[in-house]
N, C-alpha and C positions, 0 to 999 in steps of 0.2 A: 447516634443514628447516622446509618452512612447517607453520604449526601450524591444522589444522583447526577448522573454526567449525560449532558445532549449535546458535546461537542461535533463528536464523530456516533453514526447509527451503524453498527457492524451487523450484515444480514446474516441471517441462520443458511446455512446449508440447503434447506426447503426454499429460500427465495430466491437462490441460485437459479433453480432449476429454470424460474420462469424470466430472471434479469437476463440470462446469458445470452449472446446473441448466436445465430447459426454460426459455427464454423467453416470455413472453409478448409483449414489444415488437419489432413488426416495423422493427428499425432494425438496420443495423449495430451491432459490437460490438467495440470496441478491446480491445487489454492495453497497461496504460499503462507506459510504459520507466521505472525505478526507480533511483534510487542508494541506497544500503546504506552510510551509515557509523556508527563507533563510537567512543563516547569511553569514557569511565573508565566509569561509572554507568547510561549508555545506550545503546541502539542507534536510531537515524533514518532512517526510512524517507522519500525524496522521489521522489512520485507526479507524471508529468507530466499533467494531464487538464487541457486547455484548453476552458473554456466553462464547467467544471464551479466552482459556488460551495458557499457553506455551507448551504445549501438544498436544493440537488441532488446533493449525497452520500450516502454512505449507507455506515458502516465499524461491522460485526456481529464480534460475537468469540461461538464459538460451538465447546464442546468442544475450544477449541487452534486451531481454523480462524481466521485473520482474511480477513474477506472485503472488498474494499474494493471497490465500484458507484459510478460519476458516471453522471448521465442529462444530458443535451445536448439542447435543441433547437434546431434550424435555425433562422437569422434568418432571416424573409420580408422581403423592399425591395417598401412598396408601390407598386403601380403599374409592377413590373416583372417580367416574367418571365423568369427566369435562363435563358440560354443556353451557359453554358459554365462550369464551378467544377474548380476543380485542387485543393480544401479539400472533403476527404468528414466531414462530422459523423457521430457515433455515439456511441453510450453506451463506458462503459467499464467494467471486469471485471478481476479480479485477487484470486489467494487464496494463501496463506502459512502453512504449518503453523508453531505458538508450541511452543517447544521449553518445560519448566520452567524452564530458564534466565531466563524471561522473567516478569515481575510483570507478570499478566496484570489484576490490580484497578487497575494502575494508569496505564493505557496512556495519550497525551492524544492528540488531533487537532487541527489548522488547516488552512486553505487561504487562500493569499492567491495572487492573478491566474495559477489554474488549477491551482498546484503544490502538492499535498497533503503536509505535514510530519506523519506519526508518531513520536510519541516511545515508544519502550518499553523500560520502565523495567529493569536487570538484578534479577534478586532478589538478596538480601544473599547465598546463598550462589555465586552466579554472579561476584558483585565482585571483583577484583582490593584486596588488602587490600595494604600492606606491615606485616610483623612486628618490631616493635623488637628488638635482641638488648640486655641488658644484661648489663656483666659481673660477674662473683661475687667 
């Protein structure tokens, strides 16, 4: 039987539409494709956002919401005007309800060449312990 997970609530596409807040930047706007693994102690989240550095991030934790923003801009080639791009730039967007499960003081971030690493940490009562037995 698999055994159900309510660390992280990852929303459907349809709840997008009403979590999103207005933009102001007239750009396209990605959701960035995610892996989810766990080990003993954590859960890591790997954001793919290419263009995006440590600069142009931007990851708010905010009543349980983590919201994670890359902003992008377009390379200009001077002295050429572009005729043809099969490569659409755009910011990126992406939100994740934090269950208790999750040590929310203690979350970390990186990005190295585009792919954002979260680390979020389980809280002690969320851990997986083993119990000695001793006998009498």
């Amino acid at each position: 039987m698999a055994e159900e997970r309510k660390d992280i609530k990852v929303r459907k596409k349809e709840d997008l539409s009403t979590a999103m807040p207005e933009r102001t930047r007239a750009k396209r706007t990605f959701t960035p494709r995610v892996d989810i693994c766990e080990s003993g102690s954590d859960i890591v989240v790997f954001a793919d956002m290419p263009g995006v550095n440590e600069g142009s991030a931007n990851i708010t934790l905010e009543r349980g919401i983590l919201t994670i923003e890359g902003f992008v801009e377009p390379n200009k080639l001077e002295g050429y005007d572009l005729a043809y791009a099969e490569y659409d730039v755009g910011d990126y967007y992406r939100i994740f309800t934090l269950s208790d499960a999750i040590d929310q003081d203690r979350i970390e971030a990186s990005i190295k060449d585009g792919v954002l690493k979260l680390i979020l940490p389980k809280a002690e009562p969320a851990k997986a312990r083993k119990i000695s037995v001793k006998a009498e």
